[in-house]
N, C-alpha and C positions, 0 to 999 in steps of 0.2 A: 048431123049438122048442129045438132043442138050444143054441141060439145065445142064446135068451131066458132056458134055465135057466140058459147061462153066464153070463149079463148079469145077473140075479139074484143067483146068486153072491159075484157081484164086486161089487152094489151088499153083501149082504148084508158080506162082508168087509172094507169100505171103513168100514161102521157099526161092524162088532167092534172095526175100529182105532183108528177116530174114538176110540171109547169107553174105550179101552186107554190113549189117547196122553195122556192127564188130565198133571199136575204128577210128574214123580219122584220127587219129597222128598215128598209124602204116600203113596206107596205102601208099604206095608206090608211086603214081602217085602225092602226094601231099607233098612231101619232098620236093622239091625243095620251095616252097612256104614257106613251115614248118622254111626252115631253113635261107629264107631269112628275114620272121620275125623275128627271133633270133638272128640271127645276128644286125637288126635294134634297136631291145631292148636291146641287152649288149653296143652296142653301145651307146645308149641313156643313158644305166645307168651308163658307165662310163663315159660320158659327163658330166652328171649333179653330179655325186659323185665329179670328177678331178677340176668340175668348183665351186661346190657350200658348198655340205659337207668336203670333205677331206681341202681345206685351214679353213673352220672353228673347225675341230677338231685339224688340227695343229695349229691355233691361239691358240687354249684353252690348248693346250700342252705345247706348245712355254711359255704362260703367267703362266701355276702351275709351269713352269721347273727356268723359271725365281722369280715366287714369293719362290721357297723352295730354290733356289742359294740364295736368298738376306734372306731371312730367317735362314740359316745354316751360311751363311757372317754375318748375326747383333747376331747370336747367340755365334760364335765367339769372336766378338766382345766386348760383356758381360760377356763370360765369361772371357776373360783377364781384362775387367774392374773390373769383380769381384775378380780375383785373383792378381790386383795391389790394391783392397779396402782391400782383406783379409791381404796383408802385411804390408798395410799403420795401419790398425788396430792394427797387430801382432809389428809392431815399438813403437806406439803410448802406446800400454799395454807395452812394457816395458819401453819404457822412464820413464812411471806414475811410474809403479814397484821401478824403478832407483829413481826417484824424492820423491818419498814417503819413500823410504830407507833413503836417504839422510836429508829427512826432520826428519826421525822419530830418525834419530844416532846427529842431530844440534839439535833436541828437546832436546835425553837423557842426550848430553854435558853439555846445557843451564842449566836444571834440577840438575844436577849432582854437576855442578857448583855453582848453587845456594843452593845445599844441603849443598855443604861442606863451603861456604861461613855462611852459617847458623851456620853447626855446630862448625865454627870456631869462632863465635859470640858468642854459648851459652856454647864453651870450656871457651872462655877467659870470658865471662860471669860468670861463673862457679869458672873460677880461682880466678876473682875479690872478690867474695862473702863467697870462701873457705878463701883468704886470709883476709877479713874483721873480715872473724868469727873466723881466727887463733889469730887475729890482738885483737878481743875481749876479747876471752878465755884466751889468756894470761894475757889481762889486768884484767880479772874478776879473774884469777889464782893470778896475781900479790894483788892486791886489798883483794884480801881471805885469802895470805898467810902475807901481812899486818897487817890486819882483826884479823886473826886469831896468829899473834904476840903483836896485840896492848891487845888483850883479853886474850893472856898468862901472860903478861908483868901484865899487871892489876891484874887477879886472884893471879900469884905468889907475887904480891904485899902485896895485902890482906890475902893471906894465911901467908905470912911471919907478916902481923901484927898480926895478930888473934893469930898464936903462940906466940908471946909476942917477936918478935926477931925484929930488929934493918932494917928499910928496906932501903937501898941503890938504887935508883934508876938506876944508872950505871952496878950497877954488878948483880942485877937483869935482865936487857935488857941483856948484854952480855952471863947470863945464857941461858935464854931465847934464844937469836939467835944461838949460840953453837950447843942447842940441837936440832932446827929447820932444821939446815943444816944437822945434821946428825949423 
């Protein structure tokens, strides 16, 4: 029996342990312990956060907050640069506008001028060569209507002899011009 109260025992203290061996962290006796590690670690973590990370994440804050200020200030900056090019342009296109009008109305005058200069050349041109051929015709008129009394003068000459009549050269022309006129 002595064998079976040892064996009881030892089941019996196998249970006490079982029962004993629960979670650490909820036993009571070691709270105090518990919570001065805890304390010593939040400690420590805000020691090394407050001394090492948090001034380099505000560095790194501090330096994008400064590059998007200077970024939003040169953009800015561009874009009035771009809207004193877009006007310097918007001047420039009409002055051309202006100057090319200008040039194309001193073009059409110069043109214009020298049309009528021309055509005032090949008027009077014109007049010169109307009047030469007037200046002709007459004479070629004068000369035909001549012409054409020297060769009536003559026929009726002849016809007045061939009829066997007396020819007078005076009153012959005199006939002759008479009937010419009219």
């Amino acid at each position: 029996m002595a064998t079976e109260s040892h064996g009881a025992e030892a089941v019996a203290a196998g249970h006490a342990a079982a029962e004993s061996a629960g979670m650490p962290q909820l036993a009571v006796e070691t709270f105090s312990n518990q919570i001065f590690w805890l304390v010593v670690a939040l400690v420590a973590t805000y020691l090394i956060l407050s001394r090492v990370a948090l001034p380099r994440i505000a560095a790194v804050l501090a330096e994008r907050q400064g590059t998007i200020t200077n970024d939003i200030a040169a953009a800015e900056e561009l874009k009035l640069k771009a809207k004193e090019a877009e006007a310097a342009y918007e001047k420039a296109l009409a002055d051309a506008r202006s100057q090319a009008n200008q040039i194309v109305e001193a073009t059409r005058a110069e043109i214009k001028a020298d049309l009528d200069a021309a055509l005032a050349k090949a008027d009077a041109e014109i007049a010169a060569k109307a009047a030469e051929s007037e200046k002709a015709i007459a004479e070629i008129r004068a000369s035909a209507a001549e012409s054409a009394a020297e060769v009536a003068k003559d026929t009726a000459k002849e016809l007045i002899a061939v009829l066997g009549g007396d020819v007078d050269g005076r009153s012959v022309a005199a006939a002759v011009t008479s009937r010419m006129k009219g």
